[in-house]
C-alpha positions as CSV (number, residue, x, y, z in Angstrom):
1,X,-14.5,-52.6,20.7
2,X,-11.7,-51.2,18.9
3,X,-10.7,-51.9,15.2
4,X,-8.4,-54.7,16.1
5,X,-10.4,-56.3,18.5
6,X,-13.3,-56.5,15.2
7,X,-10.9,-57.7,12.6
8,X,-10.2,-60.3,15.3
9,X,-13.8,-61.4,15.8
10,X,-14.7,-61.6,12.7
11,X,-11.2,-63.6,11.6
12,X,-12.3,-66.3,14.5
13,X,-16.1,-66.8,13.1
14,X,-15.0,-66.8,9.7
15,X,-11.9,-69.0,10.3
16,X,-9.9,-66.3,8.0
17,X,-6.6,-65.1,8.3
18,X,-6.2,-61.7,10.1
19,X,-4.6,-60.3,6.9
20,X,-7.4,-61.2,4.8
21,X,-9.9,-59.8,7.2
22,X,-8.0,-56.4,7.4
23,X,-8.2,-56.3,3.5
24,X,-11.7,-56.7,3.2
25,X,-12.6,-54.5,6.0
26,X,-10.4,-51.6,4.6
27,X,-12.0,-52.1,0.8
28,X,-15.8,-52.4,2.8
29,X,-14.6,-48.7,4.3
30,X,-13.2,-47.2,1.0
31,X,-16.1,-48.1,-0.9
32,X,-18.7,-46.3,1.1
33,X,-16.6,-43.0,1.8
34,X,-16.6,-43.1,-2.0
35,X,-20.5,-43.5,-2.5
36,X,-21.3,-41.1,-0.1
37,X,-18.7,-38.6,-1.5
38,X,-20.7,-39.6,-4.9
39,X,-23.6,-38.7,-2.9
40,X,-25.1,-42.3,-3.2
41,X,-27.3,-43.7,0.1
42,X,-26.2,-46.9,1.2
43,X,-29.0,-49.9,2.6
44,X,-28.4,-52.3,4.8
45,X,-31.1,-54.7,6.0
46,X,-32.6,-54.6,9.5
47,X,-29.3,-52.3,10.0
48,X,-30.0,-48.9,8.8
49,X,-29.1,-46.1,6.4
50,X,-25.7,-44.2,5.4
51,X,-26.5,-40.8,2.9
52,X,-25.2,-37.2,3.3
53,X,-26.4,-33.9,4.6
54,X,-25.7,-31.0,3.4
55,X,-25.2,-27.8,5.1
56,X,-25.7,-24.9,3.2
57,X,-23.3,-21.6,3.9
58,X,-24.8,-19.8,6.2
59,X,-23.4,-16.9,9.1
60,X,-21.5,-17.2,11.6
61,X,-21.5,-14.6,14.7
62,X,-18.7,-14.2,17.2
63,X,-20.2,-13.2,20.7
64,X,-17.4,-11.1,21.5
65,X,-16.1,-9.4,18.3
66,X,-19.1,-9.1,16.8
67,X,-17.6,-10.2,13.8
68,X,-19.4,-11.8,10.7
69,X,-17.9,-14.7,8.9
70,X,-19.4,-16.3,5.7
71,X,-19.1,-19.9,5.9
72,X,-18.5,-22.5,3.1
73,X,-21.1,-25.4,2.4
74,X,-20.6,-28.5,4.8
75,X,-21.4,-32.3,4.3
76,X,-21.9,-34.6,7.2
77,X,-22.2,-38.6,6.9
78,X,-25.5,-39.7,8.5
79,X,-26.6,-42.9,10.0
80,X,-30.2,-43.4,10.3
81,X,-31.2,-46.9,12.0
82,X,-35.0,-46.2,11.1
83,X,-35.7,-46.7,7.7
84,X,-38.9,-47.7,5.4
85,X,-38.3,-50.7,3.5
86,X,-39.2,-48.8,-0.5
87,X,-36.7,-46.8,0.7
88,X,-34.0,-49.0,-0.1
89,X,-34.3,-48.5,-4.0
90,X,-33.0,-45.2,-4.3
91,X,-29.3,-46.6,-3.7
92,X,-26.9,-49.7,-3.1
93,X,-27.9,-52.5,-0.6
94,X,-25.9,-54.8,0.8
95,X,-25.8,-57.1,-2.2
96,X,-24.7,-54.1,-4.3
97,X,-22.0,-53.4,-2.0
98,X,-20.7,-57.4,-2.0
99,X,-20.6,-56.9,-5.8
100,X,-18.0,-54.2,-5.5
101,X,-15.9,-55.5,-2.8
102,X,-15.4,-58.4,-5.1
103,X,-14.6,-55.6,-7.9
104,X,-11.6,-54.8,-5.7
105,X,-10.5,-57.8,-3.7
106,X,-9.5,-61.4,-4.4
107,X,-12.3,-62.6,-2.2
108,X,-15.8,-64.9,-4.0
109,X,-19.1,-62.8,-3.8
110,X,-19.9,-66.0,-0.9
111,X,-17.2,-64.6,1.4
112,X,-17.8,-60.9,0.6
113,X,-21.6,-61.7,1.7
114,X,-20.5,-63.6,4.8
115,X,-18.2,-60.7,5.5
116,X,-20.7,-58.4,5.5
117,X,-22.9,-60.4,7.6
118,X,-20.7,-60.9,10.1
119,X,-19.8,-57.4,9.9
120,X,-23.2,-55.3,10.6
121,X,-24.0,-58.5,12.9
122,X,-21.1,-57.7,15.4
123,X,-21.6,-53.9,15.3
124,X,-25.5,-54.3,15.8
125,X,-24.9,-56.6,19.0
126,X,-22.3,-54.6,20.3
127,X,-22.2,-51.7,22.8
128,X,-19.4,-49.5,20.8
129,X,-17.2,-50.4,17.8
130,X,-14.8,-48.2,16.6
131,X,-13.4,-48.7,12.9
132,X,-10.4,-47.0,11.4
133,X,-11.2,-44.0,9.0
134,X,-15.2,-44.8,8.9
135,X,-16.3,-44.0,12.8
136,X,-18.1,-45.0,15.8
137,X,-21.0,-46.9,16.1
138,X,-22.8,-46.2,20.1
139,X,-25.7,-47.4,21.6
140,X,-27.6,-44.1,23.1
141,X,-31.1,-44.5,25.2
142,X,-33.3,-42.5,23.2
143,X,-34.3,-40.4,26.4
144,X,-34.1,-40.4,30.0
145,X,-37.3,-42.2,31.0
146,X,-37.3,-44.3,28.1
147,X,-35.0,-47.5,28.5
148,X,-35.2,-48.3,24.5
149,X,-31.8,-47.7,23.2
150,X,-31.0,-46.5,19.5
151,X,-27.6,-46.9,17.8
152,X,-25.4,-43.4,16.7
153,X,-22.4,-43.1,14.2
154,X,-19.9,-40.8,14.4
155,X,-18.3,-40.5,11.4
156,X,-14.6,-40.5,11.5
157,X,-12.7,-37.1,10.7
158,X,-11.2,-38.8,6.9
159,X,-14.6,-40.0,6.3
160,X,-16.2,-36.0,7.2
161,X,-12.5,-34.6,5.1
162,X,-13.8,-37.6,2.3
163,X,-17.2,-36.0,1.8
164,X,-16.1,-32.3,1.7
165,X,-13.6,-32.9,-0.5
166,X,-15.4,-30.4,-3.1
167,X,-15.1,-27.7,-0.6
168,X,-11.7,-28.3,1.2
169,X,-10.5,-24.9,-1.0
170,X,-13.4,-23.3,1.1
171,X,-12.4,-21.0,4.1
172,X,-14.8,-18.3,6.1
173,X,-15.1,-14.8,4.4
174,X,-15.4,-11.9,6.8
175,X,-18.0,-9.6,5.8
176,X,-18.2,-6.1,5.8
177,X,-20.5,-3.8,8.1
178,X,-24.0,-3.3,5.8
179,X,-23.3,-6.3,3.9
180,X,-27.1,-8.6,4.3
181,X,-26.9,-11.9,2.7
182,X,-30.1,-13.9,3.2
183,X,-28.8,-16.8,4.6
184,X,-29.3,-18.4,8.5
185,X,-27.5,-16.9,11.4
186,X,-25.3,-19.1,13.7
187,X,-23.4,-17.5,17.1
188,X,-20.6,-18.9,18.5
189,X,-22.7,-19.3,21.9
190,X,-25.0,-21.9,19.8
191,X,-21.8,-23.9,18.4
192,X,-20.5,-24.3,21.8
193,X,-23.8,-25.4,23.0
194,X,-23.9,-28.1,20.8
195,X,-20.2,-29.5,21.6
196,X,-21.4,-29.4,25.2
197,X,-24.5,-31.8,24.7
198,X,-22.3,-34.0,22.3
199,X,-19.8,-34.3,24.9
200,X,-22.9,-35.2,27.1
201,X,-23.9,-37.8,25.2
202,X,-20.8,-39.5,24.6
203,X,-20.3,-39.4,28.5
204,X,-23.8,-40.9,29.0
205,X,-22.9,-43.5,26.5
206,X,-19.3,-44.4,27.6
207,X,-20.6,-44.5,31.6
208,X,-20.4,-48.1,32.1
209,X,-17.0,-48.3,30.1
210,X,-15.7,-46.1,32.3
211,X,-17.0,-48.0,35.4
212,X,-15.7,-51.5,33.8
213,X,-12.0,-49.6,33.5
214,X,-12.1,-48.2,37.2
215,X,-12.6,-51.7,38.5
216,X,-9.8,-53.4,36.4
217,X,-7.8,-50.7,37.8
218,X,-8.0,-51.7,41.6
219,X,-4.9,-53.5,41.5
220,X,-3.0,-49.9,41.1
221,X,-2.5,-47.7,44.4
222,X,-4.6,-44.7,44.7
223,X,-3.5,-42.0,46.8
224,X,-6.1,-40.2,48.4
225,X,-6.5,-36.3,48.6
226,X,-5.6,-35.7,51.9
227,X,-2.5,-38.1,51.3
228,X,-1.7,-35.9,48.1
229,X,-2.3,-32.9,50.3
230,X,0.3,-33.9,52.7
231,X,3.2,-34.7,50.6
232,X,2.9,-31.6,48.8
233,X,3.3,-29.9,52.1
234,X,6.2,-32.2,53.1
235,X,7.7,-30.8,50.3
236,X,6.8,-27.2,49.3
237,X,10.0,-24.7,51.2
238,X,8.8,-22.9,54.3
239,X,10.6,-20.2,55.1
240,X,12.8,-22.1,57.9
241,X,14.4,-23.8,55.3
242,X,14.8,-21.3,53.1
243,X,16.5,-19.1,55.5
244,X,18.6,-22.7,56.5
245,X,19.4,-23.3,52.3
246,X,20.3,-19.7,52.5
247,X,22.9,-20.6,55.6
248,X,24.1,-23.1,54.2
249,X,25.4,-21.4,50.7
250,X,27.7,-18.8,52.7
251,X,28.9,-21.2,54.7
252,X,30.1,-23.6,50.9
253,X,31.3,-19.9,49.9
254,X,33.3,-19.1,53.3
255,X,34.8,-22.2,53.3
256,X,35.5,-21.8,49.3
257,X,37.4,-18.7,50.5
258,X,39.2,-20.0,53.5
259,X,41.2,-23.3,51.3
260,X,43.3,-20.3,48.5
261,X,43.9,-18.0,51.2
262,X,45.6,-20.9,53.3
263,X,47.3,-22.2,50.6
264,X,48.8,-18.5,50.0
265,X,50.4,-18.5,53.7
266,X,51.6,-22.3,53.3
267,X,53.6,-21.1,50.7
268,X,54.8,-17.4,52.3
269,X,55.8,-19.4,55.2
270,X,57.5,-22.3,53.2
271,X,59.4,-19.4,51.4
272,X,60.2,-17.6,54.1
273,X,62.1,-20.3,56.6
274,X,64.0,-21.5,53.3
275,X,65.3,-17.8,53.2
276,X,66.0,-17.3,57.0
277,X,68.3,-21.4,56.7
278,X,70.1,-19.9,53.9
279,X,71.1,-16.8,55.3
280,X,72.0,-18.9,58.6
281,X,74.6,-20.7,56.3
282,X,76.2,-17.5,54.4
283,X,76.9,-16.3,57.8
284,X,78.6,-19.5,59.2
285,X,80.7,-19.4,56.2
286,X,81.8,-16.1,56.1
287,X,82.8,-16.6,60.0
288,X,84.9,-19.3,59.1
């Protein structure tokens, strides 16, 4: 579900314009990139959690260089759909976060409520929502043999550039040979690891997306292999009719020749019979 097709949904249960909707979503989004930049944890009931981690600076190794590179501190928005009830006092809950809509927007602490109901409703029944500058919400099967499904956020990139704002000035420091800080060490072989299982997971989760699109799509022709096979070989040049393109150019330039030179003895000839009929008639006069 994309973010359109939410503002939409929620516009049709709520009977409100698709304007208003839009409003309230985007205030719902600005408020709790700003808490979790404040470093405030956000509750929502039977929904889940939204806090920070942080990730201190630590080393990072290139495989192939060698190389050692300091990195800067790192803040990632978290999603945690387990949480302990007490827990919920350490930061706003989802009456705190109706309060400060209102705050911002024209709408009644009612409508702000039902918003947010209707909201963290639609996103908890659905497979995949995507909203604009706060992320993805998946649901992942916990493991392979276990068919109990658990829902995933990835935060959106102005949401992760939100959070680290304090550190956007921040940029890795090579260090020199001898140099020992006391701090973790990360290689690049581990980072790429990690992309590879994300990517993983996000195929996993998207499979039966994927499968929906292919069969919407059987109303397009799909050319088969050996079909694409062939008509590249109907078209690639052999060496036939390279040899016959080849031909074909001296022939344009012989006959590019052939048209001046005629032309040049059209007019030799034209000039000479115009001299031979004169000198006919100087004669025939002189005679006479």
């Amino acid at each position: 579900m994309t973010n359109d097709d939410l503002v939409a949904l929620i516009s049709e249960h709520l009977q409100w314009p698709l304007p208003d909707v839009s409003d309230v979503l985007d205030c719902t989004v600005s408020i709790i990139g700003e808490k979790l930049a404040e470093g405030v944890s956000i509750f929502i009931d039977a929904f889940g959690k939204f806090s920070i981690s942080k990730k201190n600076e630590y080393i990072f190794v290139h495989s192939k260089s060698g190389e050692r590179y300091l990195m800067p501190p790192e803040i990632d928005p978290v999603f945690d759909s387990l949480i302990v009830d007490n827990e919920s006092s350490d930061g706003l809950n989802i009456h705190d976060l109706a309060a400060l809509i209102v705050s911002r927007n024209k709408t009644t602490i009612e409508g702000a409520s039902n918003f947010l109901d209707e909201l963290f409703s639609i996103i908890r029944s659905a497979q995949r929502v995507e909203i604009d500058r706060w992320g993805t919400f998946m649901l992942q099967h916990e493991n392979q043999n276990n068919s109990t499904e658990a829902r995933v956020f990835i935060p959106d990139k102005s949401l992760k550039d939100l959070v680290n704002k304090p550190f956007a000035n921040f940029e890795p420091t090579l260090l020199n040979e001898g140099f020992e800080p006391d701090l973790m060490t990360i290689s690049d072989s581990e980072e790429e690891k990690k992309e590879i299982i994300m990517s993983e997971f996000v195929e996993t989760v998207l499979i039966d997306q994927a499968v929906e699109t292919e069969i919407e799509e059987t109303a397009f022709p799909i050319v088969e292999e050996e079909e694409a096979v062939h008509e590249i070989t109907k078209c690639a040049p052999t060496e036939k009719s390279v040899s016959k393109t080849l031909y074909s150019k001296k022939l344009v330039k012989k006959k590019n020749l052939f048209v001046p030179i005629m032309g040049v003895v059209a007019v030799a000839a034209a000039i000479l019979f115009f001299f031979r009929a004169d000198r006919k008639t100087r004669k025939a006069r002189s005679e006479n």
